[in-house]
N, CA, C and O atoms as CSV, one atom per row, in Angstrom:
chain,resi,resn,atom,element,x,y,z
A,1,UNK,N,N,0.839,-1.181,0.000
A,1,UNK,CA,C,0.000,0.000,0.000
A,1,UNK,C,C,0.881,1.240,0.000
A,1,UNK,O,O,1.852,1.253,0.756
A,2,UNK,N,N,0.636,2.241,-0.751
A,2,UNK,CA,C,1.191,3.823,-0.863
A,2,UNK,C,C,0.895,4.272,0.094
A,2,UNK,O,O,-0.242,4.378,0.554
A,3,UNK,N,N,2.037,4.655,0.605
A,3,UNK,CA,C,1.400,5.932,2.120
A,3,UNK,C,C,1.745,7.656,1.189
A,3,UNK,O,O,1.776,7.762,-0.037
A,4,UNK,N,N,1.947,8.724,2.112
A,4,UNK,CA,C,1.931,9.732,1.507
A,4,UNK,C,C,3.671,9.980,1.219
A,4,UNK,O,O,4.155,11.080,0.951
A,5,UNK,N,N,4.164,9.171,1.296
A,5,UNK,CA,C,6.147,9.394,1.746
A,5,UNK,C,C,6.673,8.833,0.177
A,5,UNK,O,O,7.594,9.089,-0.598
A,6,UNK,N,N,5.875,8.210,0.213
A,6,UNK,CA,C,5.812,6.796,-1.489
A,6,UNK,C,C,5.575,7.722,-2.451
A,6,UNK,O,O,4.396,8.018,-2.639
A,7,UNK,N,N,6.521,8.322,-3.193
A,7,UNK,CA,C,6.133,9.202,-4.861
A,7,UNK,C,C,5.184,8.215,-5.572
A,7,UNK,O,O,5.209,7.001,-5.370
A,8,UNK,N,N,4.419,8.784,-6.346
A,8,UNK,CA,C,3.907,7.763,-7.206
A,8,UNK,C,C,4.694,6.916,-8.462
A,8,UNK,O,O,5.894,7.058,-8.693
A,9,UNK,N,N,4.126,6.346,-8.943
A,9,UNK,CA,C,5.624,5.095,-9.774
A,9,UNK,C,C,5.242,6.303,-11.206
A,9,UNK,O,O,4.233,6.990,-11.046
A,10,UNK,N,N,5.897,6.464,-12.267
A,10,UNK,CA,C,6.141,6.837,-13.104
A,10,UNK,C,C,5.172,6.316,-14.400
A,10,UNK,O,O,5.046,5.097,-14.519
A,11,UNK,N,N,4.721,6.897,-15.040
A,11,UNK,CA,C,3.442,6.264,-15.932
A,11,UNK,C,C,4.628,6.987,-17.595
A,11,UNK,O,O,5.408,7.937,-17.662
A,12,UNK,N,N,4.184,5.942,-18.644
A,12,UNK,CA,C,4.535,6.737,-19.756
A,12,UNK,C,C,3.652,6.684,-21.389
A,12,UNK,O,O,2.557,6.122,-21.389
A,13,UNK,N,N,4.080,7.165,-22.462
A,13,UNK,CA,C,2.997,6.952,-22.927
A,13,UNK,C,C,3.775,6.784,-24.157
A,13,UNK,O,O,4.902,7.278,-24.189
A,14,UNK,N,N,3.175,5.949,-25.499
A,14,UNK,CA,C,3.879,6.218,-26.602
A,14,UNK,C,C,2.445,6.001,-27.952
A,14,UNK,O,O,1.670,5.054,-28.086
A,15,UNK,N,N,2.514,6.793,-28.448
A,15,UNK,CA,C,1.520,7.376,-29.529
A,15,UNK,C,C,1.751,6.263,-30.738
A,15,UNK,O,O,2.795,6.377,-31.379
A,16,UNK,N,N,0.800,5.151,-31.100
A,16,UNK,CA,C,1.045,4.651,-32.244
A,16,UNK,C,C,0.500,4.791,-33.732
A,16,UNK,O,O,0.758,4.314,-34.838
A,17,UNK,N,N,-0.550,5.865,-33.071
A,17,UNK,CA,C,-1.514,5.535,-34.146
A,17,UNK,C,C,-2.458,6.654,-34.184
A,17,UNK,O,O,-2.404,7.424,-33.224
A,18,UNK,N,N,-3.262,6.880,-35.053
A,18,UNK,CA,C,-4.503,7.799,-34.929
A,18,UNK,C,C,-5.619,6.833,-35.773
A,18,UNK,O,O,-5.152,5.928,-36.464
A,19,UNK,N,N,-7.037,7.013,-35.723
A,19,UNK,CA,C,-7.796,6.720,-36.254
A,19,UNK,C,C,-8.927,7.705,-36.310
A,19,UNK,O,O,-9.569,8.297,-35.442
A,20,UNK,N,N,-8.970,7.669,-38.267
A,20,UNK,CA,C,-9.936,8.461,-38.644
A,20,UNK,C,C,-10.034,10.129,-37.916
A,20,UNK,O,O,-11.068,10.705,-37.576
A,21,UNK,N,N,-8.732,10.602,-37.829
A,21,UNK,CA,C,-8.797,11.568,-36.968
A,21,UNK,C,C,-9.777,12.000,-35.725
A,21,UNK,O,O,-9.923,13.196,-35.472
A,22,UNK,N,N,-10.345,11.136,-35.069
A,22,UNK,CA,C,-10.715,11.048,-33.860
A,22,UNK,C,C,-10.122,10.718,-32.772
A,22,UNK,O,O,-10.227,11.339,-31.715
A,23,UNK,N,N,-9.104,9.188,-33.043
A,23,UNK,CA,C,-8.599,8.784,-31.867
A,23,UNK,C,C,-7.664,8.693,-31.678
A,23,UNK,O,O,-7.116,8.537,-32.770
A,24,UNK,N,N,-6.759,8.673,-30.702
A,24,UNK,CA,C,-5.428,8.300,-30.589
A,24,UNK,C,C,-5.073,6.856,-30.209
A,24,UNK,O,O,-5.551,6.384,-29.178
A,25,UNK,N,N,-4.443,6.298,-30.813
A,25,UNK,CA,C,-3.620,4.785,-30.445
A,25,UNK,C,C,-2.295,5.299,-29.826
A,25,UNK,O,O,-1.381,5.938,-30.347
A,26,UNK,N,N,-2.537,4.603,-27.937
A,26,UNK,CA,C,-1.124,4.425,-27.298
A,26,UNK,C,C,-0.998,3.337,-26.532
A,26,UNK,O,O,-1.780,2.439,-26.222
A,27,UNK,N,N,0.242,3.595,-26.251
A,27,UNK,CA,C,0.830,2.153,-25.568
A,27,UNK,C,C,0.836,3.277,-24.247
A,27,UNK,O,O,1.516,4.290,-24.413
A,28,UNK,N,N,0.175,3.133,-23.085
A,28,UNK,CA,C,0.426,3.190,-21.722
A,28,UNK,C,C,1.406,1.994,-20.764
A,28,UNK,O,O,1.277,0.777,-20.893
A,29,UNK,N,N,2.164,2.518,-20.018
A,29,UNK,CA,C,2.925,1.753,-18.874
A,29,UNK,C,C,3.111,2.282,-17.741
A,29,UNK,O,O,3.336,3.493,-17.750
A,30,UNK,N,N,3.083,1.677,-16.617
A,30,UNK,CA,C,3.277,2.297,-15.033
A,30,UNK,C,C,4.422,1.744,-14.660
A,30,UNK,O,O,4.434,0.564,-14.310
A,31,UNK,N,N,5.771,2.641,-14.678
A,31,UNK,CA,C,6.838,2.109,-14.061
A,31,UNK,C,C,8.065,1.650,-14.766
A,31,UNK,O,O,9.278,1.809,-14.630
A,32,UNK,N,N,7.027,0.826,-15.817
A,32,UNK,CA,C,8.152,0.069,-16.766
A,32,UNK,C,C,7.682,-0.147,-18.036
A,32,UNK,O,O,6.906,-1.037,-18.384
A,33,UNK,N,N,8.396,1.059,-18.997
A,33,UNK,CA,C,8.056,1.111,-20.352
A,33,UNK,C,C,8.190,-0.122,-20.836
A,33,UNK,O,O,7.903,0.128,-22.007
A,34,UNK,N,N,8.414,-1.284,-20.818
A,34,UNK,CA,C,8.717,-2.379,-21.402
A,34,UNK,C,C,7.295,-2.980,-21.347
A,34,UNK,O,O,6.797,-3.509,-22.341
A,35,UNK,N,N,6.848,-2.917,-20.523
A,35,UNK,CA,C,4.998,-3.689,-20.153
A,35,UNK,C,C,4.393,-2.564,-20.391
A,35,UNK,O,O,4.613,-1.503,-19.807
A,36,UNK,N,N,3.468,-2.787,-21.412
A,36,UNK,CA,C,2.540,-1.805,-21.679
A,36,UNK,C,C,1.112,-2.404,-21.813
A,36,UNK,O,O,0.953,-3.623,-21.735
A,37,UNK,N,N,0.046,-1.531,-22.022
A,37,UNK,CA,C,-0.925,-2.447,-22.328
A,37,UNK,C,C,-1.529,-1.541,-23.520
A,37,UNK,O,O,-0.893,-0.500,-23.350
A,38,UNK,N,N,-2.485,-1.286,-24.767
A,38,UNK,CA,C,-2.588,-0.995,-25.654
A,38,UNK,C,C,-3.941,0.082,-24.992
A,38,UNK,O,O,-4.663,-0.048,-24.003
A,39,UNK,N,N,-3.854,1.156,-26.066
A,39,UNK,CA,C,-5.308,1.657,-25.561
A,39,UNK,C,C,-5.678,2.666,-26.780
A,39,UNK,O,O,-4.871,2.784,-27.702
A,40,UNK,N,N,-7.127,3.529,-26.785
A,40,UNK,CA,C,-7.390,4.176,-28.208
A,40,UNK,C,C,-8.438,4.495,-27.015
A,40,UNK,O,O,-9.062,3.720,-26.291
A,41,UNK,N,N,-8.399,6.645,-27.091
A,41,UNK,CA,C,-9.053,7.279,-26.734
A,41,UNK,C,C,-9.247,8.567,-28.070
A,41,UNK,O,O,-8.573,8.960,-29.022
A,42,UNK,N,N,-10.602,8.897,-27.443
A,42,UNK,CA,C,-10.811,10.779,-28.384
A,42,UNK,C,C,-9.701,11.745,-28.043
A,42,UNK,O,O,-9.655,11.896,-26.822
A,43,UNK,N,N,-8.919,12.353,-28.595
A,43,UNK,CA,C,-8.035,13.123,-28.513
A,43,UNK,C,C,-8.054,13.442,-27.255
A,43,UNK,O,O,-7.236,13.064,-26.417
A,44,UNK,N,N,-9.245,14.344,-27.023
A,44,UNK,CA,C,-9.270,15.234,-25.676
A,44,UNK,C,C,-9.263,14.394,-24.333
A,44,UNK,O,O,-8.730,14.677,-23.260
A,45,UNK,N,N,-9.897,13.442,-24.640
A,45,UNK,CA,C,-9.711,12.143,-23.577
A,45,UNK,C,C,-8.456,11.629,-23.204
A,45,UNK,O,O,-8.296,11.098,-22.105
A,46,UNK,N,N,-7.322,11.771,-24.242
A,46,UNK,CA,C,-6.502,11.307,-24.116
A,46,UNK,C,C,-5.081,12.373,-23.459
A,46,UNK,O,O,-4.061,11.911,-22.948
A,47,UNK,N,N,-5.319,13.529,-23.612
A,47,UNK,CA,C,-4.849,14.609,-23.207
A,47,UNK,C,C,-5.155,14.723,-21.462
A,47,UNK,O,O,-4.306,14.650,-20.574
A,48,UNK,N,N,-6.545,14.912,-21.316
A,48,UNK,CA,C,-7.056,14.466,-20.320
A,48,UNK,C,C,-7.016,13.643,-19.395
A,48,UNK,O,O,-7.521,13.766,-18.279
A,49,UNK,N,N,-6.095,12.293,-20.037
A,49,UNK,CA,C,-6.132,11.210,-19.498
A,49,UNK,C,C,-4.255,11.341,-19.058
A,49,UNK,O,O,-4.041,10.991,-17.897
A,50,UNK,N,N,-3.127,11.740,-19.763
A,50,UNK,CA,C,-1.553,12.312,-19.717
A,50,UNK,C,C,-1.423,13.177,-18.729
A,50,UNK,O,O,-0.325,13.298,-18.187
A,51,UNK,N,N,-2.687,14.046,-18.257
A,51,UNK,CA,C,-2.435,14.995,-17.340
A,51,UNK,C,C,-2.811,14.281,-16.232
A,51,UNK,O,O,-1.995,14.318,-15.312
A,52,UNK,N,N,-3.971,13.538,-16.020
A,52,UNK,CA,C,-4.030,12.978,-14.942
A,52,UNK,C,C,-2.916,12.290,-14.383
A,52,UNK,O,O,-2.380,12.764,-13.381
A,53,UNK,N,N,-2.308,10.773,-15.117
A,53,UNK,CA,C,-1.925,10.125,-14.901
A,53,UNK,C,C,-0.400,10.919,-15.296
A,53,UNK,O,O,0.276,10.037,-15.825
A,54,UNK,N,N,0.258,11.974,-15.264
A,54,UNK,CA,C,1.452,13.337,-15.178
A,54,UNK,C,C,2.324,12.241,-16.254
A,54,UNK,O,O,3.351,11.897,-15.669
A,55,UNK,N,N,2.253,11.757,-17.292
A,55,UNK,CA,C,2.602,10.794,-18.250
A,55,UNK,C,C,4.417,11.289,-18.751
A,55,UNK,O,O,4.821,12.349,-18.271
A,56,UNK,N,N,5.007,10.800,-19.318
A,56,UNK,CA,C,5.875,11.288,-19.540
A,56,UNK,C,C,5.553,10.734,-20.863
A,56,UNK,O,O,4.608,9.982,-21.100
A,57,UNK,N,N,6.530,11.224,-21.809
A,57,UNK,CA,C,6.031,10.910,-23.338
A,57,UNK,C,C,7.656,10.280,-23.840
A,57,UNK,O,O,8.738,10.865,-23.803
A,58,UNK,N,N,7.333,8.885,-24.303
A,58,UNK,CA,C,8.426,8.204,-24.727
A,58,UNK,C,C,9.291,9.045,-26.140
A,58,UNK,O,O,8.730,9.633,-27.066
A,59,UNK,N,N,10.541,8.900,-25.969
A,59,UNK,CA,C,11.291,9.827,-27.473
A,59,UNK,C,C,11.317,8.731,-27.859
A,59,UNK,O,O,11.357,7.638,-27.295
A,60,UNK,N,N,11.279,9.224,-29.424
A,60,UNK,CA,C,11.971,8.004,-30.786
A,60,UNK,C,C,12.872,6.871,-30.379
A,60,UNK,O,O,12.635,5.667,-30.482
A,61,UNK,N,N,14.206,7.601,-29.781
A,61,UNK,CA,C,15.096,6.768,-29.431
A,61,UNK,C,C,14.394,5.376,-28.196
A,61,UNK,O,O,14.219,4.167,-28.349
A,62,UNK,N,N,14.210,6.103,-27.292
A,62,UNK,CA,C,13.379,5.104,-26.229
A,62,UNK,C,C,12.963,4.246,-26.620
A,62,UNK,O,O,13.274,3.122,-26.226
A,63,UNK,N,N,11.744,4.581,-27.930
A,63,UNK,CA,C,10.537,3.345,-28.386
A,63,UNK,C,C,11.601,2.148,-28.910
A,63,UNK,O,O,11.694,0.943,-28.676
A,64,UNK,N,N,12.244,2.961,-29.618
A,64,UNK,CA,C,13.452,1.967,-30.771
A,64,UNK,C,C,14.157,1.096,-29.426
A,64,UNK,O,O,14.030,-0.121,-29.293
A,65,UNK,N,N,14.499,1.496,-28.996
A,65,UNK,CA,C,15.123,0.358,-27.724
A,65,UNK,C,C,13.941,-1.072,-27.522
A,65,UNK,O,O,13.979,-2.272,-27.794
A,66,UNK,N,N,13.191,-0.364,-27.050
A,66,UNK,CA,C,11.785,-1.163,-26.384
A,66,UNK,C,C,11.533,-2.116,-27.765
A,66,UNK,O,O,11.384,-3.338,-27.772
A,67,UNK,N,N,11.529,-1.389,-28.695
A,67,UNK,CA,C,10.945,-2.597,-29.944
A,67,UNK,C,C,12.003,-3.653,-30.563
A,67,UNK,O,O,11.731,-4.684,-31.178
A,68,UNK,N,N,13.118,-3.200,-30.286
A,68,UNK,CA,C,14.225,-3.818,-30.483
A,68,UNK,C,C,14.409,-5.145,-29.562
A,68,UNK,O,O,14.716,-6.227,-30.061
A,69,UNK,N,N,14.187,-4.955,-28.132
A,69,UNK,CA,C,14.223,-5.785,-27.092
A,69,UNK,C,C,13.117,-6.919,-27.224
A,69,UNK,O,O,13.149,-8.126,-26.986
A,70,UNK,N,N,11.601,-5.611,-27.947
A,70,UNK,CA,C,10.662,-7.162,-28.274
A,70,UNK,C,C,11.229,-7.830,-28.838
A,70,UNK,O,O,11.291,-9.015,-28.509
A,71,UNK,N,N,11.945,-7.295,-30.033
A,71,UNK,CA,C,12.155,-8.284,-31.136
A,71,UNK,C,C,13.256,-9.147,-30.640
A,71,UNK,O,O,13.645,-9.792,-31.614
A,72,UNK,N,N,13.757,-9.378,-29.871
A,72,UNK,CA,C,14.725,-10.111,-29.650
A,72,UNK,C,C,14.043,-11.462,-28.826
A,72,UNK,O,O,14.339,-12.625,-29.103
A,73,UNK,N,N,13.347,-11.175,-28.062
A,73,UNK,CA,C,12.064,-12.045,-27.058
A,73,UNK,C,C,11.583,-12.708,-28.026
A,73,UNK,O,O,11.379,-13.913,-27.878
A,74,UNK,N,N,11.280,-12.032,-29.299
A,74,UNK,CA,C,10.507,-12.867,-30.195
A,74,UNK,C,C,11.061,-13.537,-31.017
A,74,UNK,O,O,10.699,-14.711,-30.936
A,75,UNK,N,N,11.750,-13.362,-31.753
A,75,UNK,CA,C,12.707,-13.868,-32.945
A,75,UNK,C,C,14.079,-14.073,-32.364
A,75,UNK,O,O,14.763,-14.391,-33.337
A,76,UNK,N,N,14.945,-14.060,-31.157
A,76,UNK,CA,C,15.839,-14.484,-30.927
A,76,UNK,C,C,16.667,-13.125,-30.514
A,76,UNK,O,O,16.231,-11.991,-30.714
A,77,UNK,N,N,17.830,-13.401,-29.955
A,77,UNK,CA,C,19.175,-12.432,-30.695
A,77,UNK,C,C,19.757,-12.368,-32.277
A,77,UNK,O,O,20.106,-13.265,-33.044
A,78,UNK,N,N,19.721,-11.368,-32.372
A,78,UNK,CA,C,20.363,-11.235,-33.520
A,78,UNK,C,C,21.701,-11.430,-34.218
A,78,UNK,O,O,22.565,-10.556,-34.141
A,79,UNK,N,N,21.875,-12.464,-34.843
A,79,UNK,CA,C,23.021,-13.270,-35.111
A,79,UNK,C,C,23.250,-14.437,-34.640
A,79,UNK,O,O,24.234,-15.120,-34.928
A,80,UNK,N,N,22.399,-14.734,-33.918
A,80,UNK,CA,C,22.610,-16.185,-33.426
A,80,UNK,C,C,21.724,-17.011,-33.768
A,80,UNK,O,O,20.584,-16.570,-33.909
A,81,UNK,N,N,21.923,-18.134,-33.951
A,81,UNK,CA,C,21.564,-18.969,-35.058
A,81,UNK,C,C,21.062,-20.595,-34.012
A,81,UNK,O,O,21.735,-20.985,-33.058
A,82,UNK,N,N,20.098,-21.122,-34.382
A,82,UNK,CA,C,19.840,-22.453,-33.560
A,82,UNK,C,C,20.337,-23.328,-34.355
A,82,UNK,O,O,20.321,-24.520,-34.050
């Protein structure tokens, strides 16, 4: 349990997508950009939703790490061969 001494854990956000210019596609995470879970709000909802949760906004470089690391979970290391 959080008492008041406990900062809150760090939330972040990374923008994948838009649809039909209404919505935004992001990847939200609490703590650890690596676990995310997927989400699609109305713009203003989603603005709305960064301020609440004081979001930090993933850079280019960051995402490229993170997708790189999937890909390695998924398809192996790179260069190494079974």
């Amino acid at each position: 349990m959080l008492n008041d001494a406990t900062p809150p854990p760090v939330c972040f956000v990374h923008v994948t997508g838009t649809q039909n210019n209404k919505f935004v596609e992001f990847e939200f995470s609490i703590g650890d950009p690596d676990l995310s879970v997927e989400l699609i709000m109305p713009f203003d909802a989603f603005e709305e939703f960064c301020t609440q949760h004081n979001v930090q906004k993933l850079s280019a470089s960051e995402q490229a790490k993170i997708e790189f690391d999937r890909m390695k979970w998924r398809y192996g290391q790179p260069g190494i061969k079974e």
